[in-house]
N, CA, C and O atoms as a GROMACS GRO file, in nm:
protein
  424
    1UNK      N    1   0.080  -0.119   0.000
    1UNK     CA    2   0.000   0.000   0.000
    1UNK      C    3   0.085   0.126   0.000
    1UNK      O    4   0.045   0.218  -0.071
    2UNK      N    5   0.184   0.140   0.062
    2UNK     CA    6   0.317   0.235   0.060
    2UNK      C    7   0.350   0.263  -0.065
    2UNK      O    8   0.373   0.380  -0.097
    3UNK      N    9   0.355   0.164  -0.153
    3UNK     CA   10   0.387   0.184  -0.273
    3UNK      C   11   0.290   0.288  -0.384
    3UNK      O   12   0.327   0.375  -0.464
    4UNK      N   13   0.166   0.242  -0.353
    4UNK     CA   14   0.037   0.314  -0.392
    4UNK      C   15   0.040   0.426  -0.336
    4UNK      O   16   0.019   0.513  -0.421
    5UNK      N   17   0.060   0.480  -0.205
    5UNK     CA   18   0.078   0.630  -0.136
    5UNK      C   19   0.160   0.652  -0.207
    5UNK      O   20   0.120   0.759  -0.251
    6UNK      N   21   0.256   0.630  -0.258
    6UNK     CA   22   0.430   0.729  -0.288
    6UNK      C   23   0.354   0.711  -0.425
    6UNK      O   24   0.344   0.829  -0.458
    7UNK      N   25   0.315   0.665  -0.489
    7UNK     CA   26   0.279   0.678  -0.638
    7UNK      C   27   0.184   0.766  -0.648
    7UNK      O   28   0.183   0.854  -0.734
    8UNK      N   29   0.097   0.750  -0.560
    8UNK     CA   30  -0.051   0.899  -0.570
    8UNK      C   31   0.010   1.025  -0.533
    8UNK      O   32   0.002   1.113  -0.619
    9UNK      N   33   0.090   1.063  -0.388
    9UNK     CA   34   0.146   1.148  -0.375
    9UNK      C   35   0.260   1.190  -0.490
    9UNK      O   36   0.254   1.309  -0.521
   10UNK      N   37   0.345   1.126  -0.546
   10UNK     CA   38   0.435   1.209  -0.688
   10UNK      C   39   0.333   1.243  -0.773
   10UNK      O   40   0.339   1.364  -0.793
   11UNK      N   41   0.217   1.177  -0.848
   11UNK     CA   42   0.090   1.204  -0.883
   11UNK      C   43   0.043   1.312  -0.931
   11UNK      O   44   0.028   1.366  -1.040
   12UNK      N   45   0.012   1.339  -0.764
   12UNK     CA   46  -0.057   1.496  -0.711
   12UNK      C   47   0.031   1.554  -0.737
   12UNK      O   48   0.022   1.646  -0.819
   13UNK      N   49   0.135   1.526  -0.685
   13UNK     CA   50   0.274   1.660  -0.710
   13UNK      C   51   0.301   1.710  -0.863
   13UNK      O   52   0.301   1.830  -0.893
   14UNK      N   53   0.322   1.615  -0.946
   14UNK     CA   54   0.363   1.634  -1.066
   14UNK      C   55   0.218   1.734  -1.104
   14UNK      O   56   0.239   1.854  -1.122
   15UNK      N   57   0.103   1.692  -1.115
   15UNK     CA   58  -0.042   1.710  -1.118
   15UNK      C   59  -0.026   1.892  -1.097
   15UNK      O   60  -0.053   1.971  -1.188
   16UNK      N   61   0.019   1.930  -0.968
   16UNK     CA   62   0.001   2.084  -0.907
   16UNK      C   63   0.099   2.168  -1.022
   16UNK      O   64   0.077   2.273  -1.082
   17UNK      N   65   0.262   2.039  -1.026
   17UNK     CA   66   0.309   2.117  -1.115
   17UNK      C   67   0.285   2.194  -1.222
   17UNK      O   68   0.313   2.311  -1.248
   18UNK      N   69   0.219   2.095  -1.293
   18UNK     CA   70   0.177   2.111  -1.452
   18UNK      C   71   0.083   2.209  -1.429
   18UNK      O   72   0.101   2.311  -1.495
   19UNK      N   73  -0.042   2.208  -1.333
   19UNK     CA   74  -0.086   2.333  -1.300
   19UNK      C   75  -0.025   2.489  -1.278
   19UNK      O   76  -0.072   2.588  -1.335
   20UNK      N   77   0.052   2.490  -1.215
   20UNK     CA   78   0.104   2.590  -1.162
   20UNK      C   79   0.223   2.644  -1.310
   20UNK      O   80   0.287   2.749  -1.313
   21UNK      N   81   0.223   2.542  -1.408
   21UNK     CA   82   0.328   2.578  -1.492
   21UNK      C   83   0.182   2.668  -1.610
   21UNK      O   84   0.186   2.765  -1.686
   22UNK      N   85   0.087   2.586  -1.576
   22UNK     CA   86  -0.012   2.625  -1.682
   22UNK      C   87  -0.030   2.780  -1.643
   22UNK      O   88  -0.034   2.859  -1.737
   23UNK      N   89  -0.039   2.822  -1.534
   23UNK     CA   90  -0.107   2.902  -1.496
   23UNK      C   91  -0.015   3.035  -1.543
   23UNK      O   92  -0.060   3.139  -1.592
   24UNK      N   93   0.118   3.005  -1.517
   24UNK     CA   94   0.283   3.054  -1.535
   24UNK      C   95   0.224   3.124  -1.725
   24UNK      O   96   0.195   3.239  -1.758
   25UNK      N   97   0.226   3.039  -1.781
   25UNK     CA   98   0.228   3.026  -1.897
   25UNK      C   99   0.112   3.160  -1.940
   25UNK      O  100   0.143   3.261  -2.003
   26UNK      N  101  -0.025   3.126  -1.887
   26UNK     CA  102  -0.175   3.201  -1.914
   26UNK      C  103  -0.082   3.329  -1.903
   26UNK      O  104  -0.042   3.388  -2.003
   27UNK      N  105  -0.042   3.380  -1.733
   27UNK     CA  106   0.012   3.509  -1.748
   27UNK      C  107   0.079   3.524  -1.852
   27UNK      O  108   0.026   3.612  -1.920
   28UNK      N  109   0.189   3.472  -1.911
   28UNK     CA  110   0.302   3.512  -1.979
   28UNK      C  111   0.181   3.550  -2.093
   28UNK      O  112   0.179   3.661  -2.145
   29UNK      N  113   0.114   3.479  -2.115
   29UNK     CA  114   0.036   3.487  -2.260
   29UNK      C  115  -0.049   3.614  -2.263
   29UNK      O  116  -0.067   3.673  -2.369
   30UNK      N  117  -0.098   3.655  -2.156
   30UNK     CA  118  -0.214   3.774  -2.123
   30UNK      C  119  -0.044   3.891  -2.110
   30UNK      O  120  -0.074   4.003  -2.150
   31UNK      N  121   0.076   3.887  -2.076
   31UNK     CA  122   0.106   4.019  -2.072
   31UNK      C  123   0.156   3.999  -2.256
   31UNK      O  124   0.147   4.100  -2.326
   32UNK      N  125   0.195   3.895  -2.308
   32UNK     CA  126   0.241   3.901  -2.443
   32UNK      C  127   0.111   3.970  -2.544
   32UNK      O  128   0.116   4.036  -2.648
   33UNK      N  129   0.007   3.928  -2.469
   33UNK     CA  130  -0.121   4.006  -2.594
   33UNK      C  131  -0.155   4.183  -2.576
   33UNK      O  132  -0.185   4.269  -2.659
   34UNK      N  133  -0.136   4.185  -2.448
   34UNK     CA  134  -0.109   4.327  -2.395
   34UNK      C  135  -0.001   4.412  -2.424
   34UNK      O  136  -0.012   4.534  -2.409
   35UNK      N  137   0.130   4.345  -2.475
   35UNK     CA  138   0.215   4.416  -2.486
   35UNK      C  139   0.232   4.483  -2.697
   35UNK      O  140   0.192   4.438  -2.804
   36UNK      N  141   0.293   4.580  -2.662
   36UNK     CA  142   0.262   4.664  -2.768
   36UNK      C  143   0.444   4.692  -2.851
   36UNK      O  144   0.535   4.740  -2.783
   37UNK      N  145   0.456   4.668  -2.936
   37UNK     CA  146   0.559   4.673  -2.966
   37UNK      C  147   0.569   4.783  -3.043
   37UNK      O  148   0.486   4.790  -3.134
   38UNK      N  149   0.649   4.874  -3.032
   38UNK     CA  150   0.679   5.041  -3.131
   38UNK      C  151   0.820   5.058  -3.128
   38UNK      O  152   0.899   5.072  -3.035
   39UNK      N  153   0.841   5.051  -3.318
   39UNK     CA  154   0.938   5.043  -3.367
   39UNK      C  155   0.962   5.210  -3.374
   39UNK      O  156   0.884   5.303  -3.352
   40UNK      N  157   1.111   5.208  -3.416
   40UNK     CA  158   1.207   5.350  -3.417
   40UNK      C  159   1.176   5.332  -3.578
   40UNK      O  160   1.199   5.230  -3.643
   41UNK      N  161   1.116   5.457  -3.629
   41UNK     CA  162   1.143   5.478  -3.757
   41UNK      C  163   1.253   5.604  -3.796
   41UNK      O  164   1.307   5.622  -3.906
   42UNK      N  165   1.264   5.668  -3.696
   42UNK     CA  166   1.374   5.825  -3.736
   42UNK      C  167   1.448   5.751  -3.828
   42UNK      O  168   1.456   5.817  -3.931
   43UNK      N  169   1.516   5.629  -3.841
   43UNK     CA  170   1.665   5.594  -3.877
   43UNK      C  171   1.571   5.562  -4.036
   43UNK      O  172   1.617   5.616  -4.137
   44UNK      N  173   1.487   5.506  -4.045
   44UNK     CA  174   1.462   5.458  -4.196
   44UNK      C  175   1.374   5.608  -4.204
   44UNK      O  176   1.446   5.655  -4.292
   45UNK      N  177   1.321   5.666  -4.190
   45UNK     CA  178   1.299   5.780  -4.246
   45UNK      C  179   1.406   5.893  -4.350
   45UNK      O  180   1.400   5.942  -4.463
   46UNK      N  181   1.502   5.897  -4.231
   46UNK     CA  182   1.648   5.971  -4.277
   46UNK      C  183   1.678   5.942  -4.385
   46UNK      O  184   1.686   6.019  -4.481
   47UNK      N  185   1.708   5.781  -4.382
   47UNK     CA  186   1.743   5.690  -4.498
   47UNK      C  187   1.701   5.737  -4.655
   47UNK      O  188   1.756   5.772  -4.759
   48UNK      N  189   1.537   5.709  -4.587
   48UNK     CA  190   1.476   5.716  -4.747
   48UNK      C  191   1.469   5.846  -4.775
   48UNK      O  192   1.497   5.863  -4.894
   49UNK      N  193   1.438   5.971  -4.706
   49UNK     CA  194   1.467   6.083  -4.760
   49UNK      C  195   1.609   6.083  -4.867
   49UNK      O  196   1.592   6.093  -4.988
   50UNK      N  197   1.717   6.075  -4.821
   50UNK     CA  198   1.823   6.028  -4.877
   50UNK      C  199   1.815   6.020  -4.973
   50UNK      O  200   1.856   6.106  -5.051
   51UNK      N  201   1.734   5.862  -5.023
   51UNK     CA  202   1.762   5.804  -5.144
   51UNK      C  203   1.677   5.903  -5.212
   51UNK      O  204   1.731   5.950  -5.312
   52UNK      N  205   1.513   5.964  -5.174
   52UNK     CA  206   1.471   6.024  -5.223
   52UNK      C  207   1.542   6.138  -5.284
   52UNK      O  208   1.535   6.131  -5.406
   53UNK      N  209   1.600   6.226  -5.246
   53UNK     CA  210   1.696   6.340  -5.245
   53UNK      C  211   1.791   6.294  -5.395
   53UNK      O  212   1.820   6.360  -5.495
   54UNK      N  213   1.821   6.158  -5.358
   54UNK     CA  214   1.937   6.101  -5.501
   54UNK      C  215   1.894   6.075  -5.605
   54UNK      O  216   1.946   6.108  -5.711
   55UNK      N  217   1.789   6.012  -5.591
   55UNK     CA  218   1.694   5.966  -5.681
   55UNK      C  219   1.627   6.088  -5.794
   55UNK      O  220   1.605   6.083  -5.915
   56UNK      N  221   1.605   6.208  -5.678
   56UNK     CA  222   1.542   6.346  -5.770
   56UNK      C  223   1.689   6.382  -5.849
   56UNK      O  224   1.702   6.398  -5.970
   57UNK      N  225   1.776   6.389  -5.765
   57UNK     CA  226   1.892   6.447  -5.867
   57UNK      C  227   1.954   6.396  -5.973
   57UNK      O  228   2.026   6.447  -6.058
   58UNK      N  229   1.900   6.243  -5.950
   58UNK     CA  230   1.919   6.163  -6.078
   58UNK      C  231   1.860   6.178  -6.174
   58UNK      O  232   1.914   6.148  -6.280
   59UNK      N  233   1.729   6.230  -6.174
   59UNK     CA  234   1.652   6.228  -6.263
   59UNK      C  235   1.678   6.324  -6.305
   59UNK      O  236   1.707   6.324  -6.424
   60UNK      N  237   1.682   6.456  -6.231
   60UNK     CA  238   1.707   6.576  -6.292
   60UNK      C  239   1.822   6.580  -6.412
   60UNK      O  240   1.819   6.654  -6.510
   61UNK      N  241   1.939   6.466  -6.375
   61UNK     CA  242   2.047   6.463  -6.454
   61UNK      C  243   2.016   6.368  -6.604
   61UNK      O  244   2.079   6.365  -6.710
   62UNK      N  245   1.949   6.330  -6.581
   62UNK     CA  246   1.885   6.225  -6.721
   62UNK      C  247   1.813   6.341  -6.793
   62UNK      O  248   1.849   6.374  -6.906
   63UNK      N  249   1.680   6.422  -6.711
   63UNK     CA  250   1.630   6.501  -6.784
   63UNK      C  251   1.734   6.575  -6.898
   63UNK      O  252   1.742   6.552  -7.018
   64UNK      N  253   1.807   6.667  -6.820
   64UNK     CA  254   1.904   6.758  -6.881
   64UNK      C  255   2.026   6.661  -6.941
   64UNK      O  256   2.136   6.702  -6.979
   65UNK      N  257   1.994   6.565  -6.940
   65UNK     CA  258   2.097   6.468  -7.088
   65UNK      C  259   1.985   6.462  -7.192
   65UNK      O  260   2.010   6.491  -7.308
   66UNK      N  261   1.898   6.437  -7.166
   66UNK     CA  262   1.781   6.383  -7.230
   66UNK      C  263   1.796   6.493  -7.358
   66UNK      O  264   1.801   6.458  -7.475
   67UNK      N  265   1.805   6.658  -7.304
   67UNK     CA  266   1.723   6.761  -7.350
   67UNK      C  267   1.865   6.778  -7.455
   67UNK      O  268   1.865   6.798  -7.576
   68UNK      N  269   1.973   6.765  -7.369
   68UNK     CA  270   2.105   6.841  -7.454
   68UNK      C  271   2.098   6.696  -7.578
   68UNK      O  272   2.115   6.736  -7.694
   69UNK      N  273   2.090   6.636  -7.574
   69UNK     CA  274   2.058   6.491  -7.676
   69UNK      C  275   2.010   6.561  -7.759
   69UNK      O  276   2.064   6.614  -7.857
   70UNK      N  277   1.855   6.566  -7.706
   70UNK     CA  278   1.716   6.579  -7.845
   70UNK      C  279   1.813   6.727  -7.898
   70UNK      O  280   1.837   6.726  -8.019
   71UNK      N  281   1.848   6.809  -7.846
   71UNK     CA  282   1.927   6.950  -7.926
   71UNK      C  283   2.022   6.949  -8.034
   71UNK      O  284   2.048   7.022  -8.129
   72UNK      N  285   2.075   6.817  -7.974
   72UNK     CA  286   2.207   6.817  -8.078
   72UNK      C  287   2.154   6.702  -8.162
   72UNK      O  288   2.225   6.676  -8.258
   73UNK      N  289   2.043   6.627  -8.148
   73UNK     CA  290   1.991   6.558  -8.269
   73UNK      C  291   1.908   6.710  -8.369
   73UNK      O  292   1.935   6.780  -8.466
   74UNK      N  293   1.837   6.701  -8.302
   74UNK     CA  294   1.818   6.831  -8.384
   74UNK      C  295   1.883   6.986  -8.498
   74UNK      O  296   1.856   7.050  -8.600
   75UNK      N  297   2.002   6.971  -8.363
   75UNK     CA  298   2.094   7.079  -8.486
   75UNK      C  299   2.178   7.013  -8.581
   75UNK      O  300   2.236   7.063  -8.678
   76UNK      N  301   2.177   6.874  -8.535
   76UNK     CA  302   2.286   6.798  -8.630
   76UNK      C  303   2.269   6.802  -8.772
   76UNK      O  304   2.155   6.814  -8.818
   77UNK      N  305   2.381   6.792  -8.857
   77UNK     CA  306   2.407   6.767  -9.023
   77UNK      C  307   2.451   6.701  -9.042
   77UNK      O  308   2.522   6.662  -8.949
   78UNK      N  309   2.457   6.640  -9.140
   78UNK     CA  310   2.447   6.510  -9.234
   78UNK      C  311   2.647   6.541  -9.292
   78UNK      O  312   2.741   6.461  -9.284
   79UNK      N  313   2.646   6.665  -9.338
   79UNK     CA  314   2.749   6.717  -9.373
   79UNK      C  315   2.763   6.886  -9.334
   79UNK      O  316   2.669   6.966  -9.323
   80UNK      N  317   2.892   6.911  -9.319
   80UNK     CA  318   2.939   7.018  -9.295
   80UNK      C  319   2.917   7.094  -9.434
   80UNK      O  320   2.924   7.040  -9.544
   81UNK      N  321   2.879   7.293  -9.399
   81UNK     CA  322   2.850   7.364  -9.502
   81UNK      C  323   2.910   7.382  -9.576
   81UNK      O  324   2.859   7.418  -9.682
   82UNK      N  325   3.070   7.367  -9.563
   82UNK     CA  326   3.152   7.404  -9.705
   82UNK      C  327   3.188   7.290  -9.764
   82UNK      O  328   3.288   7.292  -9.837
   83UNK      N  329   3.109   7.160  -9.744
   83UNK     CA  330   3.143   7.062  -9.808
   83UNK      C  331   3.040   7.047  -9.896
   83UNK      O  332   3.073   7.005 -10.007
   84UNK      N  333   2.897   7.075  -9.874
   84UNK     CA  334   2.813   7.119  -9.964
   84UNK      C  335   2.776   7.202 -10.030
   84UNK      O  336   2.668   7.203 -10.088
   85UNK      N  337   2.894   7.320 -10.034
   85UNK     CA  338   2.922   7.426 -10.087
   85UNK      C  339   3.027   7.350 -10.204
   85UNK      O  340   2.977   7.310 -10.310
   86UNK      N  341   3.108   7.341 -10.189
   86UNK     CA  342   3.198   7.276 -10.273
   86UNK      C  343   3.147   7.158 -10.362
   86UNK      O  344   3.169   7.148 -10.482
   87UNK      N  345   3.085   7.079 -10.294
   87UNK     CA  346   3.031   7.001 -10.427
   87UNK      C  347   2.960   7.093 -10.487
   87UNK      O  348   3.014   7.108 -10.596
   88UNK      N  349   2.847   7.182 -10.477
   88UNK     CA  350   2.765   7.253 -10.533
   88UNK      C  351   2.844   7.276 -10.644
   88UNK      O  352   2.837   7.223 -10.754
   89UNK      N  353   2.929   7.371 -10.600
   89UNK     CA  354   3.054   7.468 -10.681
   89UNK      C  355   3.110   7.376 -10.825
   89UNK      O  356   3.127   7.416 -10.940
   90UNK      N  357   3.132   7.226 -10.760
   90UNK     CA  358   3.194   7.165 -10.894
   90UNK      C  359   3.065   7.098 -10.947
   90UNK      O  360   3.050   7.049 -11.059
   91UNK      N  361   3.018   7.101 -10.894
   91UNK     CA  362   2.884   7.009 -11.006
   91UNK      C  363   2.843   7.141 -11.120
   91UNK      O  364   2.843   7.110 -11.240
   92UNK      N  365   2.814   7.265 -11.086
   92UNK     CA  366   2.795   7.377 -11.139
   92UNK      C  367   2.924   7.364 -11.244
   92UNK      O  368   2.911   7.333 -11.362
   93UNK      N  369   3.035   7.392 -11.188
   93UNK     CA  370   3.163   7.407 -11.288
   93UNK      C  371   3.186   7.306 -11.396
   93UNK      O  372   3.244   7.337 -11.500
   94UNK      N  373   3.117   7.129 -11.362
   94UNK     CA  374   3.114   7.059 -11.453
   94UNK      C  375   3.012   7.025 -11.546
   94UNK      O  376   3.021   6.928 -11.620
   95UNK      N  377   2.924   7.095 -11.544
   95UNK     CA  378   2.791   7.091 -11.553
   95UNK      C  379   2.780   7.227 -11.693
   95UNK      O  380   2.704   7.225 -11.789
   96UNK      N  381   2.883   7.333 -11.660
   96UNK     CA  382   2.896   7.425 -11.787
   96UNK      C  383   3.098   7.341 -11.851
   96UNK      O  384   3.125   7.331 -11.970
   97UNK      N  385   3.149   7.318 -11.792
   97UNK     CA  386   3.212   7.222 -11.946
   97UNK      C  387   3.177   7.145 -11.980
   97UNK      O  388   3.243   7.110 -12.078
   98UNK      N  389   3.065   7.053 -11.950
   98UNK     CA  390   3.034   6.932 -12.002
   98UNK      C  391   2.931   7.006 -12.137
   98UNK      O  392   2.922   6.965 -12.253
   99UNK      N  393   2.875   7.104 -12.085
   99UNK     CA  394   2.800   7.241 -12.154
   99UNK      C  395   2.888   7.260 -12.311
   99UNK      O  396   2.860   7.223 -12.425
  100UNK      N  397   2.983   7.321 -12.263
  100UNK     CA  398   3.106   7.390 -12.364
  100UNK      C  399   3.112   7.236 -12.469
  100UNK      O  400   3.070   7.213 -12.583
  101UNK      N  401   3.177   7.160 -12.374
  101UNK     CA  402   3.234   7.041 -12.446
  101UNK      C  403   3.134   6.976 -12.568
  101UNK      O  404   3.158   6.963 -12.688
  102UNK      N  405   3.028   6.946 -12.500
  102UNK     CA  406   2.923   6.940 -12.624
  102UNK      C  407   2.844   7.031 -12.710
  102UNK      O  408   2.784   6.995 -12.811
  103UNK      N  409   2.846   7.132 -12.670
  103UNK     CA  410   2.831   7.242 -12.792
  103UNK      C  411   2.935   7.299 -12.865
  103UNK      O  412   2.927   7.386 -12.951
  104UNK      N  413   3.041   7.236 -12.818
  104UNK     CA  414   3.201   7.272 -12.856
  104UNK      C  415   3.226   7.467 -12.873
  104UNK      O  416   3.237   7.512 -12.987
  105UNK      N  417   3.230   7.525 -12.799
  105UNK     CA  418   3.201   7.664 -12.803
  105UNK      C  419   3.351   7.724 -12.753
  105UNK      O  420   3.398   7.726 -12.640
  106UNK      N  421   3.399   7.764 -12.858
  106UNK     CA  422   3.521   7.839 -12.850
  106UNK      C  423   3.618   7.986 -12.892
  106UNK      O  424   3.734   7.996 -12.852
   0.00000   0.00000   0.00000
């Protein structure tokens, strides 16, 4: 029967434990739902201003490539003016001996 007492009594004991661990636990769980967690944003704020800040000046710098681009597509030539001056000049100049030559005019 001793044997049966020491077995009911560890029992009970173990029994209160698991209670008393449960109970351990409920609190932990009621201050974890209560508790409120608030993050630091100053540091990622700073940050992204930052990139924001880089990001505008980047763009600004594409814009004004963008613009000096479309300008110089725009003013661009195919050929320089005294090179189309000069052909002009000899097509004209060959254009009256080829003139002469076949009307033979002398």
């Amino acid at each position: 029967m001793t044997k049966l007492e020491e077995l009911t009594a560890l029992l009970v004991n173990e029994i209160n434990d698991f209670k008393n661990g449960l109970e351990k636990l409920d609190k932990i769980n009621n201050q974890l739902k209560e508790t409120k967690i608030k993050m630091d944003l100053k540091e990622y704020k700073s940050i992204i201003e930052t990139h924001q800040q880089k990001m505008a000046s980047q763009k600004d710098f594409i814009e004004r490539f963008e613009n000096r681009f479309s300008n110089k597509i725009k003013n661009a030539k195919i050929y320089p003016t005294w090179a189309v001056v000069v052909f002009s000049v000899s097509i004209f100049l060959n254009a009256i001996s080829l003139f002469l030559i076949l009307y033979d005019i002398s």
